[in-house]
N, C-alpha and C positions, 0 to 999 in steps of 0.2 A: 894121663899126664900130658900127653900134647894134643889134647882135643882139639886146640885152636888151628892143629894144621888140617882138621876134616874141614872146619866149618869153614874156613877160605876156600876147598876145593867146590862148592856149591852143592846142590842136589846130584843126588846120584842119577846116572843116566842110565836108563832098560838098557839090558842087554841082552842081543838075541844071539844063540848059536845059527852056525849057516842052515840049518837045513828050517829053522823059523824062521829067519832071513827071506829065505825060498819062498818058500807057502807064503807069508805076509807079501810081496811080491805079487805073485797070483793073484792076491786080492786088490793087489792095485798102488802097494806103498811102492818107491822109489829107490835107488841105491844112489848115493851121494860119493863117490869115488875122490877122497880127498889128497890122493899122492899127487907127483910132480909127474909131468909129460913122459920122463923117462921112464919112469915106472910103467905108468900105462902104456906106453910101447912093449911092452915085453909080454906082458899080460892084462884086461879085463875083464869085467864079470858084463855080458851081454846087456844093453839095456841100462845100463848103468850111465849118470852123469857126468862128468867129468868138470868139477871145480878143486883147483888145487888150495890149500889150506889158505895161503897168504892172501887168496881173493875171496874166500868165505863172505869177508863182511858184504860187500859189495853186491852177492850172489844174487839172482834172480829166482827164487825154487819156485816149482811147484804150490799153487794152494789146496787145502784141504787134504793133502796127502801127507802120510808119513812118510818119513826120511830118514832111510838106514843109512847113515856114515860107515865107511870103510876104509881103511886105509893097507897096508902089509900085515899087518900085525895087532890093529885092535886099539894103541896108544894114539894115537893123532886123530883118530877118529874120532875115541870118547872126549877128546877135547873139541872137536870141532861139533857133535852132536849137544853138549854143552853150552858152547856159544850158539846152537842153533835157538836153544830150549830156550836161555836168554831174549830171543826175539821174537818165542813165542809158540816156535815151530814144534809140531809133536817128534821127536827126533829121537833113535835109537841108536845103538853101536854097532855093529858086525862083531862078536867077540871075536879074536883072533884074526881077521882080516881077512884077506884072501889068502893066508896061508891055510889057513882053516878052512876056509871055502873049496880050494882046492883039495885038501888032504880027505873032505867031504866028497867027494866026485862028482863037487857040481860044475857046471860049464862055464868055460872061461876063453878070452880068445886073445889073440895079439894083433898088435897095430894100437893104432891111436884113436880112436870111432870112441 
């Protein structure tokens, strides 16, 4: 009955739980950290980029790499991996964000790096 609100949502975006996050990592993909500074002051996931959503377009990423989006929670992500996919870029979601990353007991730090 309202098929038309999938098909404006676009292609659906992979999504990986943290701990395929991780391992893809190892192999050399990316994490795209798309909160606001505030955020990542309090906590990061190591290694991770730091471009907040509103400057997406503009971003400079990485070539030939995959690019996990991350955000808190997994929402702002799969829209920024999304608009990534749009430009071309292999791009995946973090499901559940770092809250999931953390509740996974993977390593995360604070400051703003």
């Amino acid at each position: 009955m309202f098929g038309f609100l999938k098909a404006r949502r676009g292609p659906a975006v992979p999504g990986l739980s943290p701990q395929d996050a991780h391992a893809l990592c190892r192999q050399g993909a990316v994490i795209l950290d798309v909160r606001e500074l505030s955020e990542r002051r309090a906590a990061f996931i190591p290694g991770s980029l730091h471009v907040p959503m509103g400057d997406l377009p503009a971003a400079d990423l990485p070539d030939g790499r995959v690019v996990i989006c991350q955000c808190a929670s997994g929402r702002r992500s799969a829209l920024a991996a999304r608009q990534l996919q749009a430009r071309g870029v292999d791009a995946r979601n973090l499901q559940g964000g770092l809250q999931a990353w953390q509740a996974a007991g993977l390593p995360t730090r604070s400051g703003s790096r």
